[in-house]
N, C-alpha and C positions, 0 to 999 in steps of 0.2 A: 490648761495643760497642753493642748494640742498646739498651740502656737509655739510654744517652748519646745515642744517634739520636731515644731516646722524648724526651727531656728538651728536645733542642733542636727538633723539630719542634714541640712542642706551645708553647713557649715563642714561636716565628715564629705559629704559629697564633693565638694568642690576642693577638700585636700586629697581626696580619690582621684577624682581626676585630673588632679595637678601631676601627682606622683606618676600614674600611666600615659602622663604627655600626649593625651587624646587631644584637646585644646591647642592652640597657638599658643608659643611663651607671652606674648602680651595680650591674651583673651579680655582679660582684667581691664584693659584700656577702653573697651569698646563694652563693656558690663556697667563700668564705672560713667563712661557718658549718655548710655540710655538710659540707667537711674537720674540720673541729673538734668538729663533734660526732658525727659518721659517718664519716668515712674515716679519721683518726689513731686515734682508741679500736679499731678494728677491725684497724688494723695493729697497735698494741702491743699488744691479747688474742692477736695469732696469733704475735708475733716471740716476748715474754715466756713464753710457755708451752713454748718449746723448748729454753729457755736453762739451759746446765748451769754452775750457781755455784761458780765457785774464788776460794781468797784467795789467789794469783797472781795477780788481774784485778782488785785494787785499783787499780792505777796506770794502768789503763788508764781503768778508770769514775770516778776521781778528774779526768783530763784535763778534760772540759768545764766541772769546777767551776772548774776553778783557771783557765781559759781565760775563762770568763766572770767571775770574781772579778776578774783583770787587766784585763780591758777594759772593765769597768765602770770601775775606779780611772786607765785611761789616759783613757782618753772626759772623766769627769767633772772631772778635771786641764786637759786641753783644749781640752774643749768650756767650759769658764770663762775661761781663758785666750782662746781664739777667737771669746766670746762668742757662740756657738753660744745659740739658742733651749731650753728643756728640754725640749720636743717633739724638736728635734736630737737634742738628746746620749740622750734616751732612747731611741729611733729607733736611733742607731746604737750603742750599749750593745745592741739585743738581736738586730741581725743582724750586727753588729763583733764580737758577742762569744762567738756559738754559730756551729760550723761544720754546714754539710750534711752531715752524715756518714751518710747512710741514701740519699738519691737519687742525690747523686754519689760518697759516698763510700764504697759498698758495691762501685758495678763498678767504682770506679778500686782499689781495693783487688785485686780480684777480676782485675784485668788486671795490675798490677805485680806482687802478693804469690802468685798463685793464691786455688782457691778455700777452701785452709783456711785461710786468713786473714780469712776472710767472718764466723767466731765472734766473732773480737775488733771486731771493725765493729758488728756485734749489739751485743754488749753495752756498746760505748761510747754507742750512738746512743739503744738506750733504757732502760737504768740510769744514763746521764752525761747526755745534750745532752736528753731530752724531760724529763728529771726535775728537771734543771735550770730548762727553760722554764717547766717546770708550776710551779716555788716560786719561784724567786728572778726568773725572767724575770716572773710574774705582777706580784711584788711591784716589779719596777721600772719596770712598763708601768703601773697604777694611782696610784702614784708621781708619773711623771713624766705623768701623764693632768688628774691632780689638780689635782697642786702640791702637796696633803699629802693625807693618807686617815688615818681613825681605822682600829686594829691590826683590828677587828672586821668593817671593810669590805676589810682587803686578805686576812685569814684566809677571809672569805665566798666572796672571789673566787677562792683557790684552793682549799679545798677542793670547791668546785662544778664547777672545769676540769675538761670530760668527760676530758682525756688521761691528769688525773691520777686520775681516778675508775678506769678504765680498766687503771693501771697498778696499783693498789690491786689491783681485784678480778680480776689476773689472778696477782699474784704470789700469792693468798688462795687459787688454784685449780689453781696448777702441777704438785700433785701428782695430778692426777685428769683422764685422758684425754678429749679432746674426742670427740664423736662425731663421722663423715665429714663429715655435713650442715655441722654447723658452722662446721667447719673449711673446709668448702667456700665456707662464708656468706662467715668472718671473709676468706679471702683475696681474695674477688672485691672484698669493703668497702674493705679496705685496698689492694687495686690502683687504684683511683681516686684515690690522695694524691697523687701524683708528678705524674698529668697533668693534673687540677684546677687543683693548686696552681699548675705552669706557666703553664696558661693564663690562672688569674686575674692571675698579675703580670704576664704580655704584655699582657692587658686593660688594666692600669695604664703599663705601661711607655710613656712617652715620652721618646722618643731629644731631642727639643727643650726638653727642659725642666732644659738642665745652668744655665742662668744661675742665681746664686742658690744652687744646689747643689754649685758645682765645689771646694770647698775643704773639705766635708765631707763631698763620699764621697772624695775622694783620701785623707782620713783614715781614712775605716772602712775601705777596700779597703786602704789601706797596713799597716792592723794587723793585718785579719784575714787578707790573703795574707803577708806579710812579718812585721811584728812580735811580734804575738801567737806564732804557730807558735817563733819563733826563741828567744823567752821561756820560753815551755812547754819547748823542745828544753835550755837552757841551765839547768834547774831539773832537768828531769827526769836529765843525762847526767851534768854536772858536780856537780850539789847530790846528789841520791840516786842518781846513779853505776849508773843503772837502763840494761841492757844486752838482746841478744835483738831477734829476729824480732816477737815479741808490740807492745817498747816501740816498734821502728820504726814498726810497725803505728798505735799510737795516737798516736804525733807525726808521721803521715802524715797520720792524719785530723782532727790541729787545724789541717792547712796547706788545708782543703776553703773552697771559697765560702762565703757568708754562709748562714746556716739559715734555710728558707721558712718552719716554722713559728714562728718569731721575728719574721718578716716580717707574717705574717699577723698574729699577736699585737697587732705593734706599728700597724699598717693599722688594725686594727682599737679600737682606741688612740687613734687619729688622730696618731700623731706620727710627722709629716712623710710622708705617706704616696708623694710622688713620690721621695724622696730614698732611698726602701725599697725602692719597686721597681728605680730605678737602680742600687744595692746589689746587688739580688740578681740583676736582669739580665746588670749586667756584671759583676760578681764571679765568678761562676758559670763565665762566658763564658773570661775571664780566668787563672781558676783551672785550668781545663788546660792553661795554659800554664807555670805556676808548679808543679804538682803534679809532671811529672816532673823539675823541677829538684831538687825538695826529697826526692824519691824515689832522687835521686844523692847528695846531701847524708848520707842519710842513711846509706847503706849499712854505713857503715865502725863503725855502733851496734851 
C-alpha cells in the first residue's frame, strides 16, 4: 500500500508543481534522461542479478512480447482507420502496448497474490516489458519519429539504450556476487525510477488538454485496461490451455496501467507527448479500479 501512496503523491506533486511554474517548462527533459540513463540501468543491474531462471517462466516473460505484438497490430489497424497521426498511433503502440508491471504492478501483485508472487512480477517486468522497450519499443519510437530510419540508425539506437546495455551486462555478471557497497549504490539509483518518473508526467500532465485527444486515449486506455489483457487471457487459457497461480500472475500483470518507461521513451520521441502523459496519468489511476476486477476474473485459472 505504501508504494501506491508513493506513486500517487508524487504523481499530485509534480502536477503541483507544474501548475505553480516553480520548475523550468522542460524540467521533464532532464527527469526523463536521468531515469534512462541512471535510474532504470541501476534498477535492472540490482532486480537481474537476483533472478533464478526456470523454463516454467517462458509463459510468463513471453506475455509482454505478445502483449505488445498485439497492440502494435490493433493500434496500427486503428489508428489508420481513425486516422490517427503516426506520432498518435506510435505514442499509443508504446504505452497501449507495454503494461507497468514494476511500479504498480509488483505491490498490486504483492497485495492480491502475497509476497511470493513478487518473482514472477520480477521476471515479467525485466526479461518481458524493459526487454521489450529496449528492442521492439526502440524500433517503433524511431520509426514512427522518422517516418522511416535506415536498419543502421534504428540497430544504433538500440544497442546504445543504457537499459538495454544494462540488462546485457548484468545478465554477463549473474554469476558473481555484488559487493555491499554496490549493491547499496545500485538500490538507492534504482529507487529514484518510480518517483521521478511520477513527477515527470505530473509535470506534463494537463487535466485540460482532452480536446483533440479524447478519441485516442479512450482507445489506448480501452486496449490496455480491457482488450489487450482479455486477448492475452484468451490465448494464454484457451489456445495453450496454460493453468496455475504463476499464469494468473502474469495475465494479472498485462491488465496493469500504461508503462512509464514507454511513456518516457515515446516523450522523448515527441509523439504526441500530451496524449502520453493523459495515458499514463489516467490509466494508472483507472487501473485500480479495473485490477481487482480482473483479479476476480481470473481466479478460477
Amino acid at each position: 500500500m505504501s508504494n501506491i501512496i508513493l506513486l500517487v503523491a508524487c504523481l499530485l506533486s509534480g502536477m503541483a508543481i507544474g501548475r505553480m511554474k516553480r520548475f523550468p517548462p522542460d524540467a521533464h527533459l532532464s527527469f526523463n534522461a536521468f531515469i534512462l540513463h541512471i535510474s532504470l540501468p541501476g534498477r535492472i543491474l540490482l532486480q537481474i542479478h537476483h533472478l533464478h531462471l526456470r523454463p516454467d517462466v517462458l509463459y510468463s516473460i513471453g506475455m509482454p512480447w505478445m502483449l505488445f505484438v498485439t497492440g502494435c497490430g490493433f493500434f496500427w489497424s486503428l489508428g489508420h482507420a481513425m486516422r490517427f497521426s503516426t506520432a498518435t498511433t506510435g505514442g499509443l503502440m508504446l504505452v497501449g502496448g507495454l503494461a507497468n508491471t514494476s511500479f504498480v504492478g509488483l505491490p498490486m501483485i504483492e497485495a492480491f497474490y502475497g509476497r511470493s508472487g513478487i518473482a514472477t512480477g520480477i521476471l515479467i517486468d525485466q526479461l518481458g516489458t524493459y526487454l521489450v522497450l529496449s528492442t521492439l519499443g526502440i524500433i517503433v519510437a524511431v520509426l514512427c519519429s522518422h517516418g522511416s530510419a535506415r536498419a543502421t540508425m534504428v540497430l544504433r539506437r538500440i544497442v546504445s539504450f543504457p537499459p538495454l546495455i544494462a540488462l546485457v551486462l548484468s545478465l554477463a555478471v549473474m554469476q558473481f556476487d555484488y559487493p555491499v557497497w554496490l549493491t547499496d549504490v545500485l538500490r538507492s539509483l534504482g529507487g529514484t525510477l518510480a518517483p521521478l518518473a511520477l513527477v515527470s508526467v505530473g509535470l506534463q500532465l494537463r487535466l485540460d488538454k482532452f480536446r483533440g485527444n479524447v478519441s485516442a486515449l479512450a482507445t489506448g486506455l480501452t486496449f490496455k485496461l480491457l482488450i489487450g489483457p482479455a486477448l492475452v487471457t484468451v490465448l494464454y487459457v484457451w489456445w495453450l490451455h496454460a493453468r496455475g497461480q504463476a499464469i494468473q500472475i502474469t495475465l494479472f500483470e498485462s491488465a496493469m496501467g500504461p508503462q512509464i518507461g514507454g511513456a518516457i521513451v515515446a516523450i522523448q520521441h515527441d509523439l504526441n507527448p500530451t496524449l502520453i502523459t493523459l495515458m499514463v496519468g489516467i490509466g494508472i489511476t483507472l487501473s485500480f479500479v479495473t485490477l481487482p476486477a480482473w483479479w476476480y476474473l481470473l481466479q478460477p485459472i
